[in-house]
C-alpha positions as a printed NumPy array, in Angstrom:
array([[ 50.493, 106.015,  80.003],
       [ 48.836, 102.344,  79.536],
       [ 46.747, 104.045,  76.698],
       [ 49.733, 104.584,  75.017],
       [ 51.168, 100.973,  75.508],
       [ 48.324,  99.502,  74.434],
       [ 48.655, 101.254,  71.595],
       [ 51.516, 101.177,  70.606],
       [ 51.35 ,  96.998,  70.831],
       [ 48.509,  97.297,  69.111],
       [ 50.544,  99.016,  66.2  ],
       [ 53.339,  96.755,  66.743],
       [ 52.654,  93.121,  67.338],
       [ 55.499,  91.562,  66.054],
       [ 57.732,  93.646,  68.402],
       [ 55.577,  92.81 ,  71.044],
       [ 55.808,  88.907,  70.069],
       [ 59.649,  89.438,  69.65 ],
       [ 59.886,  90.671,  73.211],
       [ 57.793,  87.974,  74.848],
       [ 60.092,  85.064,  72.889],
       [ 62.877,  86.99 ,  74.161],
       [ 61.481,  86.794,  77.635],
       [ 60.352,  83.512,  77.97 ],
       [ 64.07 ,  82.739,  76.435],
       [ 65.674,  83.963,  79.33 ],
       [ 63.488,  82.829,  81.705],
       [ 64.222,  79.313,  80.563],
       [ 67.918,  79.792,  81.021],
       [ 67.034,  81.224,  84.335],
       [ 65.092,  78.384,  85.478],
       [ 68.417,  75.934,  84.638],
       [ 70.335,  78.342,  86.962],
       [ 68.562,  78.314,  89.897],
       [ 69.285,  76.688,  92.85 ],
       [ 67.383,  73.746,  93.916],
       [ 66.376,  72.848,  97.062],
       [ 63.771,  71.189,  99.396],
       [ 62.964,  73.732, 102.047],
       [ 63.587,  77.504, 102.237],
       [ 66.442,  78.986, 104.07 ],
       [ 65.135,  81.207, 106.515],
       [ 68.463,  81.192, 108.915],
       [ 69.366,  84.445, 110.239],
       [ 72.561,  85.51 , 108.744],
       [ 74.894,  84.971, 111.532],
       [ 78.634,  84.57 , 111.996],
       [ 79.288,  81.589, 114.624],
       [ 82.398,  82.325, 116.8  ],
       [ 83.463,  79.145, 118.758],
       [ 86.634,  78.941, 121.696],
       [ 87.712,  75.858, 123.397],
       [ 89.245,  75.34 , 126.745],
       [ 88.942,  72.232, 127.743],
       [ 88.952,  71.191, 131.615],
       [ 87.366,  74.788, 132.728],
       [ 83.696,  75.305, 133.963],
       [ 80.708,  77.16 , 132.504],
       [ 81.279,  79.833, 134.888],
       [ 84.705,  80.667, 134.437],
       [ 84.299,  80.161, 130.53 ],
       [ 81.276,  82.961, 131.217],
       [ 83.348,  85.081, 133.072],
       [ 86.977,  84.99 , 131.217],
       [ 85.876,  83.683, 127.877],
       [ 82.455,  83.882, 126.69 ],
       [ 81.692,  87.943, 128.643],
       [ 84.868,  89.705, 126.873],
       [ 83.861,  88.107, 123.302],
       [ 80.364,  89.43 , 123.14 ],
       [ 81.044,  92.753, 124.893],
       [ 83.973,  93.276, 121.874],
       [ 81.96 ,  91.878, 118.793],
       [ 78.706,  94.497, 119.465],
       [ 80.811,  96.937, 118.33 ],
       [ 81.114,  95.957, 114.463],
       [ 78.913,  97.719, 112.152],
       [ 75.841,  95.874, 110.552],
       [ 75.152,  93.829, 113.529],
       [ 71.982,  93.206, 114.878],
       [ 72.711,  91.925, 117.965],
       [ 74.86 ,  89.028, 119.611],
       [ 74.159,  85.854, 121.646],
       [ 76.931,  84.019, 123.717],
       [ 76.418,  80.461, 125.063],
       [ 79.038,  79.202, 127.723],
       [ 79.307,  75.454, 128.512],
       [ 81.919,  72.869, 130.1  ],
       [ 85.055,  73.918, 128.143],
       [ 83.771,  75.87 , 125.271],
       [ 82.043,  78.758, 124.33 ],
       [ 80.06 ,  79.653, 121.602],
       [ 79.128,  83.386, 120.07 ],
       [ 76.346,  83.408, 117.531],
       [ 77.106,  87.157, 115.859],
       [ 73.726,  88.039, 113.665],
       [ 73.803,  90.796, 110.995],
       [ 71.654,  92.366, 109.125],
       [ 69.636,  90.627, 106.41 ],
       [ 71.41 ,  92.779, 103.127],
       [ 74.911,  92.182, 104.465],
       [ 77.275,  89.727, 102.444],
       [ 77.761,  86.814, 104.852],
       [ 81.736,  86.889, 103.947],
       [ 82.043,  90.575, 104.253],
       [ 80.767,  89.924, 108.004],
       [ 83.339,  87.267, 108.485],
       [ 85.595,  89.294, 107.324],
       [ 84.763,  91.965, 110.407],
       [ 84.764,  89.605, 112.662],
       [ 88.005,  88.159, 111.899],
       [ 89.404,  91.9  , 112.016],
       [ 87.917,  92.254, 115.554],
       [ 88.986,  88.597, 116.806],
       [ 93.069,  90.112, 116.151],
       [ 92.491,  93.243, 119.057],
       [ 90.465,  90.849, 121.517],
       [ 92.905,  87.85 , 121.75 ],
       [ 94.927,  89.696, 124.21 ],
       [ 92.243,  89.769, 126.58 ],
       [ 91.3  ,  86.298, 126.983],
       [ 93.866,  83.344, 128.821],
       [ 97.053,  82.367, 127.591],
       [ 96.227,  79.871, 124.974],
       [ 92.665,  80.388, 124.43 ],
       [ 91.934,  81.197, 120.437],
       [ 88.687,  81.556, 119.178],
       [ 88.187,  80.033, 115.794],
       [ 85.127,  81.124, 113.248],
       [ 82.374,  78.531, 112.143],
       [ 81.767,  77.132, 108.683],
       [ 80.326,  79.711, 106.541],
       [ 77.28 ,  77.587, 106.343],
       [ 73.267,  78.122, 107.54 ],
       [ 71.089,  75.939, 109.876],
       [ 70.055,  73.815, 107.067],
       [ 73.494,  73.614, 105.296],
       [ 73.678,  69.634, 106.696],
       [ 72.46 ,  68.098, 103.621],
       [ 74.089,  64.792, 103.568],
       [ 74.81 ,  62.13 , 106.683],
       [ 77.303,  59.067, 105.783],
       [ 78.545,  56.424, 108.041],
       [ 81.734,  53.946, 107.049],
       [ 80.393,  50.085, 107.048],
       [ 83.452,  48.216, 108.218],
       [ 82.118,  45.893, 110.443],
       [ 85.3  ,  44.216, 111.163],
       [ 87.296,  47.425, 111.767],
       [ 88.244,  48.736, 115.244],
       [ 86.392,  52.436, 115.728],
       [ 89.862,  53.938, 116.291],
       [ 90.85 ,  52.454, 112.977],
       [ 87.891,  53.733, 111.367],
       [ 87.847,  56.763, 113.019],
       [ 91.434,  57.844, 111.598],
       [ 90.215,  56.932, 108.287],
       [ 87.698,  59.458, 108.538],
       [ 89.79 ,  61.851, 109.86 ],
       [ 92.636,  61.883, 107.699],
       [ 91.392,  60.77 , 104.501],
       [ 87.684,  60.604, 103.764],
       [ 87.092,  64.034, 105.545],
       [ 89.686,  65.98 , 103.782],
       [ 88.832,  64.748, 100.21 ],
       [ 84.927,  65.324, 100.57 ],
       [ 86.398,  69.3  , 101.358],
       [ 87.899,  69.629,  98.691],
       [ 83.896,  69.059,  96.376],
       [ 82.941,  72.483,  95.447],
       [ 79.808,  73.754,  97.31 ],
       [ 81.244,  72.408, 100.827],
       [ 81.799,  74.138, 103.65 ],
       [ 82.72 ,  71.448, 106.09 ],
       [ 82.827,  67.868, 106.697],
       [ 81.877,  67.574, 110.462],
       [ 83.397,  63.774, 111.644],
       [ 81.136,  61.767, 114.202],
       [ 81.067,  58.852, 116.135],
       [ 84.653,  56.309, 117.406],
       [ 87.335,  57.26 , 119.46 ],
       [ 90.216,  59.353, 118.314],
       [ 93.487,  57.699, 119.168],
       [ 95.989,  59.9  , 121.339],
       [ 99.006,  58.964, 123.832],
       [ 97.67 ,  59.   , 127.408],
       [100.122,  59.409, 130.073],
       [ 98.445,  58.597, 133.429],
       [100.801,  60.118, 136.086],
       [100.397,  58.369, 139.946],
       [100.102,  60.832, 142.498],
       [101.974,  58.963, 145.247],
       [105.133,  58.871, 142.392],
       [104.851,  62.241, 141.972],
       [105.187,  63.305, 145.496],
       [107.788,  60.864, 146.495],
       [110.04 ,  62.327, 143.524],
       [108.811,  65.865, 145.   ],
       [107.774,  66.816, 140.706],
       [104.563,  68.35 , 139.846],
       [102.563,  67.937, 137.096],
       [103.659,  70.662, 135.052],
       [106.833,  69.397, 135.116],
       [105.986,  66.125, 133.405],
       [103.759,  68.195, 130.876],
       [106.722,  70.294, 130.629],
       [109.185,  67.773, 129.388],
       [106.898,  65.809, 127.783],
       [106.529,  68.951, 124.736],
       [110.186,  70.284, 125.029],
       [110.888,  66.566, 123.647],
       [108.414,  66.149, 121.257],
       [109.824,  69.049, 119.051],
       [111.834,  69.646, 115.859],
       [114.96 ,  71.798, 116.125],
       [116.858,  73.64 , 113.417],
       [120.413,  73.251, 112.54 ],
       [122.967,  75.079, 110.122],
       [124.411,  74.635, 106.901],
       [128.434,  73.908, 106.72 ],
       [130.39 ,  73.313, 103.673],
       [133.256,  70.803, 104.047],
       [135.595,  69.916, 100.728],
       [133.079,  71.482,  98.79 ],
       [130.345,  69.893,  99.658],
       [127.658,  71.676, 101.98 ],
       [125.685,  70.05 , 104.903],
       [122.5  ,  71.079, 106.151],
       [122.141,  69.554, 110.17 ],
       [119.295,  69.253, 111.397],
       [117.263,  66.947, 114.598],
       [114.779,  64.975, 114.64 ],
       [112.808,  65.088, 117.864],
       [109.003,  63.991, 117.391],
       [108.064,  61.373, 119.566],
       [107.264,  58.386, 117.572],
       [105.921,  55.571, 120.2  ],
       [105.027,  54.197, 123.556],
       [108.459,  54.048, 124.378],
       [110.047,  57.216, 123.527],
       [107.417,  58.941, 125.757],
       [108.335,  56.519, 128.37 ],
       [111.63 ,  57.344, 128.598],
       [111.614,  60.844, 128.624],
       [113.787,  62.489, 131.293],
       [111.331,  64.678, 133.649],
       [114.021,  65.185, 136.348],
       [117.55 ,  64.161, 137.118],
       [118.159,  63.149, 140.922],
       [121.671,  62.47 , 142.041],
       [122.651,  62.188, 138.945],
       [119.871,  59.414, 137.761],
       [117.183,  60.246, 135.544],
       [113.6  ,  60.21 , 136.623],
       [112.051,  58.793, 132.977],
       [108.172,  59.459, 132.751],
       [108.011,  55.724, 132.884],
       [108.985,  55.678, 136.463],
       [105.855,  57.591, 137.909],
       [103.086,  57.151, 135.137],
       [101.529,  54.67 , 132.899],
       [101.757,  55.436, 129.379],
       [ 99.141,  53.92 , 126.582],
       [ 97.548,  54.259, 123.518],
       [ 93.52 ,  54.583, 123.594],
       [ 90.623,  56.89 , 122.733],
       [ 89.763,  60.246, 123.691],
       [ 87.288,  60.274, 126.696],
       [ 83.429,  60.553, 125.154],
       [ 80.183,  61.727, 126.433],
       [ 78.215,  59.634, 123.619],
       [ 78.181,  57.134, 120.946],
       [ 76.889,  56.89 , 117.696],
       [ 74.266,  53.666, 117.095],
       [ 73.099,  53.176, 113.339],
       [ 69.731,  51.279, 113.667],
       [ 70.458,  49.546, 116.888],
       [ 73.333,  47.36 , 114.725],
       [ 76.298,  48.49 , 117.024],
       [ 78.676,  51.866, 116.676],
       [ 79.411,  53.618, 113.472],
       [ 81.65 ,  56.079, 112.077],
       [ 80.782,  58.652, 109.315],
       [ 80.474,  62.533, 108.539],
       [ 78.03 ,  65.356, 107.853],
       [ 78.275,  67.157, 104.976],
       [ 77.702,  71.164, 105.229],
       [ 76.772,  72.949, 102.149],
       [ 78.495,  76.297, 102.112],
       [ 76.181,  79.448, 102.07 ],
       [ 74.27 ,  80.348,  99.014],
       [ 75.164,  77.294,  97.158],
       [ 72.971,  74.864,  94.997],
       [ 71.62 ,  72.132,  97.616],
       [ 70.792,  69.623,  94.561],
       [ 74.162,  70.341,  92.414],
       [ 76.507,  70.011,  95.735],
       [ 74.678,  66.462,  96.951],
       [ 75.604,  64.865,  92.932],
       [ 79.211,  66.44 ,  93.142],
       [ 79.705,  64.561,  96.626],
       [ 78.002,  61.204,  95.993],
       [ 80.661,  60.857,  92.572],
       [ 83.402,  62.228,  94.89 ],
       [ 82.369,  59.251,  97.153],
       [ 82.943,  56.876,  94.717],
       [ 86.274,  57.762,  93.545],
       [ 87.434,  57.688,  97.582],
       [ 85.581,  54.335,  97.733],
       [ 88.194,  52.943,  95.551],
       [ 91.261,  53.96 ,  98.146],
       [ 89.047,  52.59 , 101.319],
       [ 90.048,  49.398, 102.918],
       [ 88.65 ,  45.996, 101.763],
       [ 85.444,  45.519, 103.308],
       [ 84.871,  49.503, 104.072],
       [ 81.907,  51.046, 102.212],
       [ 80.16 ,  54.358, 102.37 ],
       [ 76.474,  54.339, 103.462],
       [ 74.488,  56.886, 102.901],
       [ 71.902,  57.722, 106.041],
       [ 70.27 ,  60.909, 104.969],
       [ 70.358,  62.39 , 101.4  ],
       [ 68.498,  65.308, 101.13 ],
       [ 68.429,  64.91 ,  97.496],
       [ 65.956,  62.358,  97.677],
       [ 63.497,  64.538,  99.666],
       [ 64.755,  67.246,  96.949],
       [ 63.865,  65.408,  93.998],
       [ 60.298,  64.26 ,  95.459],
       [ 58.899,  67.58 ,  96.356],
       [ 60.196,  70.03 ,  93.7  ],
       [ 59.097,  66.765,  91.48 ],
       [ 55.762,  67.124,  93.294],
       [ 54.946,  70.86 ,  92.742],
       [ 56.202,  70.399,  88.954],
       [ 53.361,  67.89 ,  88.338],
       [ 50.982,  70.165,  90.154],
       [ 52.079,  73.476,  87.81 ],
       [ 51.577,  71.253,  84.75 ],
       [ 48.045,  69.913,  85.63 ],
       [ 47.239,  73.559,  86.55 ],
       [ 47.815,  74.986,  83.351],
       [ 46.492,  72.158,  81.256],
       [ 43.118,  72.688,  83.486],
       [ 43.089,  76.264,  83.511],
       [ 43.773,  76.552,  79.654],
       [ 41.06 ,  73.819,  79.372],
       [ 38.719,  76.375,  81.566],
       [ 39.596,  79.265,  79.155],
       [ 39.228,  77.887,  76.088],
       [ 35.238,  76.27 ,  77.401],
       [ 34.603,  79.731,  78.997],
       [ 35.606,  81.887,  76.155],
       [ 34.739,  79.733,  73.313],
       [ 37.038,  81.871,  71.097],
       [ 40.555,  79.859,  70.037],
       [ 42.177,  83.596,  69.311],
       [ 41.45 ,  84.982,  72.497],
       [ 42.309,  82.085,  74.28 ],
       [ 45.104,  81.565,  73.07 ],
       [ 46.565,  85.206,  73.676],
       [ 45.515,  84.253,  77.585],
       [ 47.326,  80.601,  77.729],
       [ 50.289,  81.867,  76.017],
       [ 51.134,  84.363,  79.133],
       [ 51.258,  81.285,  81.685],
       [ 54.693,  80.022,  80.393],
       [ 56.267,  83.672,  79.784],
       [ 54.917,  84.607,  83.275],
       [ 56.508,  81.654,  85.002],
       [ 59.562,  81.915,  82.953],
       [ 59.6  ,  85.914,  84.007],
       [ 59.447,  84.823,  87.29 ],
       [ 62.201,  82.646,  88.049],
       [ 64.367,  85.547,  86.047],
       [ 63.102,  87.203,  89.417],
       [ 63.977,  84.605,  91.578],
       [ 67.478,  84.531,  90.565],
       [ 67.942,  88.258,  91.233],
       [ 66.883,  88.121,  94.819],
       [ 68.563,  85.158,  95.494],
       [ 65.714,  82.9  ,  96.068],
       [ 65.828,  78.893,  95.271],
       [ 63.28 ,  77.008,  93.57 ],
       [ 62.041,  75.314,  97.262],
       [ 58.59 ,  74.466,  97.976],
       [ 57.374,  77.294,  98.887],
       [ 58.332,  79.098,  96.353],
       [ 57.22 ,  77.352,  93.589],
       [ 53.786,  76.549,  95.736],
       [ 53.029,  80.533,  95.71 ],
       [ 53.881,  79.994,  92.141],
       [ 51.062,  77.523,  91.255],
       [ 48.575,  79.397,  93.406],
       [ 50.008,  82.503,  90.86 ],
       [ 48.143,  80.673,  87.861],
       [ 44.983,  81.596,  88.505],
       [ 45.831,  85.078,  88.786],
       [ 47.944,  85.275,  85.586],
       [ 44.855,  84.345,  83.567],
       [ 42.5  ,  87.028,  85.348],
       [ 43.694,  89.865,  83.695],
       [ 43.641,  88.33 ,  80.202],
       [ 39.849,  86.953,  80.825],
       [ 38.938,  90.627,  81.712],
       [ 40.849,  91.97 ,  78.96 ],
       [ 39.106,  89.654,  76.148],
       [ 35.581,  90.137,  77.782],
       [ 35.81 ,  93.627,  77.943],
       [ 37.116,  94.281,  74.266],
       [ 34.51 ,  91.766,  72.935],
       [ 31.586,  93.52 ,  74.356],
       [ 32.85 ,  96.847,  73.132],
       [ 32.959,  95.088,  69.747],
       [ 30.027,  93.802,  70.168],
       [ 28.21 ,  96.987,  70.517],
       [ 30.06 ,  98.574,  68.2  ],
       [ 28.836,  96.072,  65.968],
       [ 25.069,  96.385,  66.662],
       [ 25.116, 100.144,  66.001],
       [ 26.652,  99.561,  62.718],
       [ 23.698,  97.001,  62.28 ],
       [ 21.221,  99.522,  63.007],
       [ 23.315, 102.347,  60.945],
       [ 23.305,  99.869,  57.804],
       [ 20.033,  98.992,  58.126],
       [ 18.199, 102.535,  58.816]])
């Protein structure tokens, strides 16, 4: 069978030229598709299932929460196997599947299995799914500089305007907000009140939600003109939540003013976030969504920042804390330099050891088509141009030439000899 290739190249060179332009043609286009990144991603290929309920133990989240999740989710097809971590108030399920499976496919099955277990955890527990990202999908880190800003004021910014248009930049999964305090309504109820009013705290909790809701009305037509009535019932301050009726006592209300303190202030927090020893920030981590190109989604958010720049507060600037572009650009840029001194060198080696420019030649010329070939490879199993792929590349190099060296030596001797009988024939 490789008799007859060689052959038939031999007998058809142009073809065989033809098909190697052709290759090395889509190998370039290859090599512009391919993703780009720094390091490999060797993450298992895991669904992350995550439940909060706040104010319970690890124990009881164990027992009620964390236990009936994983005992449910072995049971979908393609898994591997399933971890469960339990902690104050949440609980986290780390669902890993087999290497071949589509990663949405598996979301997907767990979602379908998430419907048929919710009716065995507590009343108002609901487990939520993870970003469809991989442990090294954080590929950007931003904090706001607004040094005269209050953290709560920053914070909301984050929260309700910087986060949500950084989603919306192809490529990413999530933008995970860190560091303030988010602002909430605290009611602080006084024991002593409670008792002397003989209320419990569900009953304040109670009338506190039945009176921050919207109701529905009807629609009436009157001199032919129709009305739509409706109420308005959100609580919009301090002051509406302080005089909210809990209970009514001989015919006087008992407001939640009368037996709690009610203010505005930040959520209670285990931890701060110090930039550089300056003082607290505020900022975000961006999460690259699976499979995506690392270097394409870091350029599409750094322009997205600088349109949202232009709606932030006076004085309020993005800045940047870890780009792994940079460290993207510097070691692919690396390994580049180090494939192009390897084939000037080796071709330099090949042309000195052969001392024939034909033969050479025909050697040097598979370098590019082989590299080209081989990120048309790349591309079909899903592999990015990282460092340690294109490393195993450039230690490739020497190898690609081997073959050719052997090839040339061995048909020149044969020629060789064949020439000194035809000498000796001629000259008999």
């Amino acid at each position: 069978m490789v008799h007859k290739i060689i052959a038939w190249s031999l007998r058809n060179r142009f073809m065989v030229i033809i098909l190697a332009a052709a290759l090395f043609a889509w190998g370039f286009f290859a090599v512009k598709k391919n993703p780009i990144d720094a390091i490999p991603d060797l993450s298992e290929n895991q669904v992350i299932v995550f439940t909060e309920w706040m104010g319970r133990g690890p124990q009881l989240i164990e027992d009620q929460v964390t236990y009936p999740l994983v005992t449910n989710l072995q049971g979908i097809a393609k898994v591997k196997y399933v971890r469960g971590s339990s902690m104050f108030g949440m609980s986290f399920i780390f669902v890993i599947f087999n290497d071949d499976v589509d990663i949405y496919w598996a979301r997907e099955r767990v979602l379908e299995k998430l419907s048929t277990i919710t009716s065995q955890l507590p009343q108002g527990v609901a487990p939520t799914l993870g970003p469809d990202g991989t442990g090294v999908g954080h590929i950007l880190w931003y904090t706001l500089d607004a040094p005269d800003m209050d953290l709560g004021e920053q914070r909301a910014i984050q929260d309700w305007y910087v986060k949500f248009a950084l989603q919306n930049v192809p490529g990413v999964s999530e933008i995970a907000s860190f560091g303030g305090a988010r602002q909430q309504y605290q009611v602080t109820v006084d024991p002593n009140k409670l008792l002397y009013y003989q209320l419990g705290i569900t009953d304040v909790i109670n009338a506190i939600r039945a009176s921050n809701n919207e109701s529905g009305g009807r629609k009436f037509e009157m001199s032919g003109i129709g009305y739509i009535i409706k109420t308005s019932g959100y609580l919009q301050s301090i002051e509406q939540i302080r005089n909210i009726a809990v209970k009514t006592q001989n015919s006087i209300p008992i407001r939640v003013a009368d037996i709690a303190t009610v203010q505005m202030t930040g959520e209670s927090r285990l931890g701060i976030f110090d930039q550089d020893g300056k003082g607290e920030r505020v900022g975000g981590i961006v999460v690259m969504r699976y499979g995506e190109n690392a270097d394409a989604v870091i350029n599409r958010v750094k322009a997205k920042m600088k349109e949202v720049a232009k709606g932030l507060p006076p004085g309020v600037k993005f800045d940047i804390v870890y780009d792994r572009g940079a460290l993207i650009k510097e070691s692919v840029g690396s390994i580049k330099r180090t494939l192009i001194e390897e084939m000037i060198v080796v071709s330099a080696v090949v042309i000195i050891f052969l001392f024939h420019w034909r033969s050479a030649l025909s050697i040097i010329i598979q370098i590019p088509v082989t590299l080209a070939a081989s990120f048309i490879l790349l591309n079909a199993f899903g592999i990015s141009s990282n460092i340690m792929s294109l490393t195993g590349i450039a230690l490739a190099i020497g190898v690609i030439v081997d073959n050719g060296i052997i090839m040339s030596e061995n048909a020149y001797k044969h020629l060789a000899e064949k020439y000194a009988e035809y000498q000796k024939k001629t000259h008999a």
